[in-house]
Every structure is written in C-alpha cells, then in structure tokens.
N, C-alpha and C positions, 0 to 999 in steps of 0.2 A: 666668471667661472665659479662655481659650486666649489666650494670647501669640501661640506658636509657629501662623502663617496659612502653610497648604501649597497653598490652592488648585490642586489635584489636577485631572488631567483628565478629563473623561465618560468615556473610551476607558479609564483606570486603576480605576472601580468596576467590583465583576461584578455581572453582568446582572441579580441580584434586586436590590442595592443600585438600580443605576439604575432597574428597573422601581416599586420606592420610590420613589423619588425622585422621578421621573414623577407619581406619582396624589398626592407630598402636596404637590408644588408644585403642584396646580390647588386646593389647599385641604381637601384631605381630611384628617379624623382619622384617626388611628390605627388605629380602631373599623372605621371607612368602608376604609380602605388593607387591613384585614387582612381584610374581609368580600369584597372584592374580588378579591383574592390566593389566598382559600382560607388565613387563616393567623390566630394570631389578634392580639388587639391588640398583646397582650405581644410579640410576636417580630415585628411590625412596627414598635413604638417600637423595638426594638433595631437594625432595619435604618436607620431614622431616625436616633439616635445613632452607630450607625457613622458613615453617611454625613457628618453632620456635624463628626464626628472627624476622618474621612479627609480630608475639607476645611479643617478645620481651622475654621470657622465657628460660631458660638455660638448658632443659632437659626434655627427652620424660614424664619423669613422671608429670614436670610441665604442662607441656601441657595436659595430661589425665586428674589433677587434676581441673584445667581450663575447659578444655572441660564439666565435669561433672556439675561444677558449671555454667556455662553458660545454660545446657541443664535444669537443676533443676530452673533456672531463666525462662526460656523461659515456660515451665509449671506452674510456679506461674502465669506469665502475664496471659495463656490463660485460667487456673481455676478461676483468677480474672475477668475475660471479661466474664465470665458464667451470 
C-alpha cells in the first residue's frame, strides 16, 4: 500500500482516465469498462491502476469512495454560488 496520498483532482485526470473512472465507480469490471469503451480488459485495468496511482489510493473502492466525496463537494460549491 502507497504511503505517499496525492488525492489529485477530477480536473488533473485526462479525459479517458476519468471516463474510467466513471463506469468503474458504478461497479464495472475491467471486462464490462473495456467492452464499453471499445478497449480491452488489459488496457482498462491499466487505466484503473493509473488512476489509482494518480490518486495515490490502494483500491477500486478507495477510489469510488473519493469519487463520491469529490462529486458531493463539487455540489456544495455550486449550491453555494446560488
């Protein structure tokens, strides 16, 4: 397990890591993430592994759990900005 937590922000992945990101926080495999993508397993676990690098987090569910908190953040700001 990674010591070193970057918690990175959405806006700092590019757009295929996030789009990862997206279909495997709803619980997709790898399999399911790359048949959807057009890509195959193999290079969607590795977009997975980035992302979790880049995060600096040890596990798909870390990453979900972040995801969600990041997205519940992003709607405070813009219900504040009302």
């Amino acid at each position: 397990m990674k010591e070193d937590i970057k918690y990175t922000s959405i806006d700092d992945l590019s757009p295929r890591e996030w789009e990862v990101m997206n279909y495997m926080v709803k619980g997709n495999s790898d399999r399911k993430v790359g048949k959807i993508l057009g890509i195959s397993p193999r290079t969607a676990r590795f977009h997975v592994d980035t992302v979790k690098d880049r995060l600096g987090l040890p596990t798909r569910v870390a990453v979900a759990d972040w995801f969600g908190w990041q997205r519940g953040q992003r709607m405070a700001q813009k219900s504040s900005d009302i």
